[in-house]
N, C-alpha and C positions, 0 to 999 in steps of 0.2 A: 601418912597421907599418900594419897592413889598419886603415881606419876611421878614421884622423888628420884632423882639419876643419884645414883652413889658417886661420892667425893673422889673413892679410891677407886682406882678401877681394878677391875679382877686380877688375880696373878696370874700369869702363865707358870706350868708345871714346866719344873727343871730339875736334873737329878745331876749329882757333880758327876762332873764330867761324861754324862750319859749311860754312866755303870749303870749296872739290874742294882736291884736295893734288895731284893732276895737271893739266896743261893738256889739254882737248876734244881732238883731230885737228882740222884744220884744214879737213879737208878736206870740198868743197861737197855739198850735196843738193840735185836730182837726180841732176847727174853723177856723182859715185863707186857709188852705185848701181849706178844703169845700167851704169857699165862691167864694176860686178863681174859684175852681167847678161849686157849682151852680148860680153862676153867668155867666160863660161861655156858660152854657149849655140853663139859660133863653136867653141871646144874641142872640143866634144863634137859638134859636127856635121860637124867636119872627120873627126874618126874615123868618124864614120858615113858620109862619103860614101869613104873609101879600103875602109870596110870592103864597101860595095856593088860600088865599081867591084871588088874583086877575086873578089867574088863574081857579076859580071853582071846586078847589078839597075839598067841605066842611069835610070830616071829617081828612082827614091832616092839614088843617087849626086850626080846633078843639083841636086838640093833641100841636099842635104846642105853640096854644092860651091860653091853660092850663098849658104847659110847663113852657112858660114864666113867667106868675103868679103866677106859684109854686116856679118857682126857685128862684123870686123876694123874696117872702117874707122868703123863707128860708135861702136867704142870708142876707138879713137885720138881721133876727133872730141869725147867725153865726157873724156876724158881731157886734151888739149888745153884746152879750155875751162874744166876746173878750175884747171888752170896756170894760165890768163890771156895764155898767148903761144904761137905754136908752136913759137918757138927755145928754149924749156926744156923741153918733150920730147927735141928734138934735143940738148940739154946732156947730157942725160940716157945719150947714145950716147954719150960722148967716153972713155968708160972702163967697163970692167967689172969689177965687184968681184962675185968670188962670196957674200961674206960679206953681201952686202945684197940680201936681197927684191924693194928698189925698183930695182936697177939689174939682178940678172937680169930679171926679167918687162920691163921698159922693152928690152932686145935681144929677147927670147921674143914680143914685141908685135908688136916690127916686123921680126924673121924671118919671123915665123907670116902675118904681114899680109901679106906679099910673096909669099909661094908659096901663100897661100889667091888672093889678087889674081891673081896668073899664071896657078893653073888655073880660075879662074873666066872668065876672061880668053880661055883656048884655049877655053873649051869654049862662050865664046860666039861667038865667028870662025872656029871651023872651024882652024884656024892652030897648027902645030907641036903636034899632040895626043900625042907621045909627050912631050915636054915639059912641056905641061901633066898630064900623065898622074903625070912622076915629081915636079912640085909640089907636085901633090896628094897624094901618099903621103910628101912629105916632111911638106905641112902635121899630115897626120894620125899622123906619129912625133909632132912638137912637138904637138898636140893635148890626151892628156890635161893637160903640164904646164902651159898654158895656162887650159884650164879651173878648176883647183887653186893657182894661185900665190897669186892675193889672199886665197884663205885664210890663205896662210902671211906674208903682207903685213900684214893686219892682225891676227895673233897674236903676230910678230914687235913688236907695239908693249908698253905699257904699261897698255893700257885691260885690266883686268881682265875685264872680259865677253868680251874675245877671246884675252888671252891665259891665261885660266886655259883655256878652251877650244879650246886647239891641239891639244890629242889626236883632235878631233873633228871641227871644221870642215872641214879638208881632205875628211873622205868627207861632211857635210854638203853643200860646193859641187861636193861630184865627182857626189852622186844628184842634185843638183838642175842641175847645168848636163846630164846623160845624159837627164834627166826633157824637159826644154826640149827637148832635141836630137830625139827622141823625139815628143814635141809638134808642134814643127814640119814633123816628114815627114809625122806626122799630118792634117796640113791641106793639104800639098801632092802628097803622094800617092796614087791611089784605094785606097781598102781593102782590096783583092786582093792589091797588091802591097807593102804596107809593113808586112807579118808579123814583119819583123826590127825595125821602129821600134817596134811595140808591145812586144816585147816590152823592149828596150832602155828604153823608157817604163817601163815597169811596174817590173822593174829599180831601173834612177835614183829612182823615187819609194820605193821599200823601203826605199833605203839611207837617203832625206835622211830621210823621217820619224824613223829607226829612229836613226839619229845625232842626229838633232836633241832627241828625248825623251831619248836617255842622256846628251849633252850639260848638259843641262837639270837632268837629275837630280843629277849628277855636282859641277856648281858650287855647290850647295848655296844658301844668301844671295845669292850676285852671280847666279844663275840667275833671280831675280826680274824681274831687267830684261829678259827675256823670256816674260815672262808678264803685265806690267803696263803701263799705257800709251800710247804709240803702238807700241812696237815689239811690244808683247802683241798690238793689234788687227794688226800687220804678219803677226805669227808666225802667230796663230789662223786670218786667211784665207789663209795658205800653205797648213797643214794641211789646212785644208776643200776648196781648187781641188785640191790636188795628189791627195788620198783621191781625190775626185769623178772624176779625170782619170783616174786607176790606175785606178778602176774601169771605168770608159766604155772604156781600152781592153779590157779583157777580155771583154767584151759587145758589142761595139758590130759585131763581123763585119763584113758586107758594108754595112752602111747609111753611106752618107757623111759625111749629117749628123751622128752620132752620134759621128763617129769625128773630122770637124773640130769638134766641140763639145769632146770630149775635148782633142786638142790645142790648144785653147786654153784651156784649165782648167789644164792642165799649163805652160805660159808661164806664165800670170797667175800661179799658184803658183811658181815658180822666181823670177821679178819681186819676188814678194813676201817671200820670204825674205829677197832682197838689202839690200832695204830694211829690212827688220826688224833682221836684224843690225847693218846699220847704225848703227840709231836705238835699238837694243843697246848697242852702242858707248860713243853720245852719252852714254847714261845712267846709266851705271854709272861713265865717268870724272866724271862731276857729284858723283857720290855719295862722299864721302871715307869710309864705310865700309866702302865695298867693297876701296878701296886695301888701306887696315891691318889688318880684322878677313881678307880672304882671305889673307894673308899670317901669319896665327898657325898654328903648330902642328896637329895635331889631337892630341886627347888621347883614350883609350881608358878 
């Protein structure tokens, strides 16, 4: 019957003594940041430099091809040191389970790392350039899943703020590692020739903001922990560098300055979300209401 009050009235959510009811991640800041960083940012600049070299723009290709390489080994590096040893990265090889996140991306790391290293490697020595040639289009098959795994990493967990938000984060780290990648050729190519990075740029920044506010929307209560905070101030100067950077490349034509200002709005922005999320993360698994009140029903 329409109109019936229930006898009981609703419970209020209490967790004893207002412990978290999950445990944190363990995992360290800066390091996991950053790798989700430059990890995103090698991703998507590996497909940017296969997609130049087959299109003949050599030194976008260039930028792209060194991007990737760097960002390889600097994320192993960040990666590593959150371990604490390098032989449990290498543990980490001795088997592959599809069913785990952490053990594909741990192969997808060090594939990606080795044929980004290879053709960074020909293209600096002059040496075996068809080979380096077909690393580099190997690197930039494995490319986008690189740039996208730690999304599915850290969704794959318990923390509420990432996993209620698996529908999302994937094209969140896919605009904002494209937006980086973008960024980057930004500052290392003159502005004549990196028509395909802006617009790639501009692109990548559409999706992250545009994912990032339905994201937000969409979590309802657990969406707070990104808007309040540290990961609020994280989130808010993502939005502000990554608009400013979209914007700059649209306008910026031939002027240099305007167009390396730009790509580096656009990093600092993709930087900044990684951390945000992060510190997303942290905060929502603190919070024991977000555990059990996102886990009720909705009711109509």
């Amino acid at each position: 019957m329409t109109g019936e009050r229930p006898m009981v009235p609703e419970g209020e959510f209490r967790s004893y003594y207002g412990r978290p009811i999950i445990k944190p991640p363990v995992w360290k800041s800066p390091d996991v940041p950053l790798y989700f960083f430059v990890g995103g940012l090698s991703g998507a600049s590996a497909v940017m430099a296969g997609l130049a070299e087959a299109t003949s723009r050599p030194r976008l290709a260039r930028v792209g091809r060194w991007g990737a390489a760097a960002g390889a080994l600097a994320g192993a590096g960040a990666l590593i040191h959150d371990l604490g040893r390098p032989e449990r990265f290498l543990n980490m090889l001795r088997v592959l389970k599809p069913t785990s996140p952490l053990s594909v991306g741990s192969w997808l790391l060090a594939s990606f790392g080795s044929l980004a290293g290879a053709a960074a490697a020909s293209d600096a020595s002059g040496l075996v350039p068809r080979a380096g040639r077909a690393a580099g289009f190997g690197a930039a098959a494995l490319g986008p899943a690189v740039s996208t795994y730690t999304a599915v990493l850290v969704a794959d967990t318990a923390v509420p703020a990432w996993h209620d938000g698996r529908a999302f984060l994937p094209f969140v780290f896919a605009g904002s590692s494209a937006a980086s990648a973008g960024g980057l050729c930004l500052l290392g190519v003159p502005p004549g020739e990196c028509g395909p990075a802006r617009r790639v740029a501009a692109l990548g920044a559409a999706l992250e903001l545009g994912a990032g506010q339905a994201m937000e929307r969409k979590l309802g209560t657990v969406g707070e922990v990104y808007r309040e905070g540290k990961a609020g101030r994280f989130m808010t100067a993502a939005r502000v560098l990554t608009a400013a950077g979209a914007a700059g490349t649209l306008v910026s034509g031939r002027s240099r300055a305007l167009s390396a200002l730009s790509g580096a709005a656009l990093l600092a922005g993709s930087l900044c979300i990684r951390f945000g999320v992060f510190e997303a993360g942290y905060a929502s698994a603190r919070d024991p209401r977000h555990t059990v009140v996102s886990q009720r029903p909705f009711r109509s």
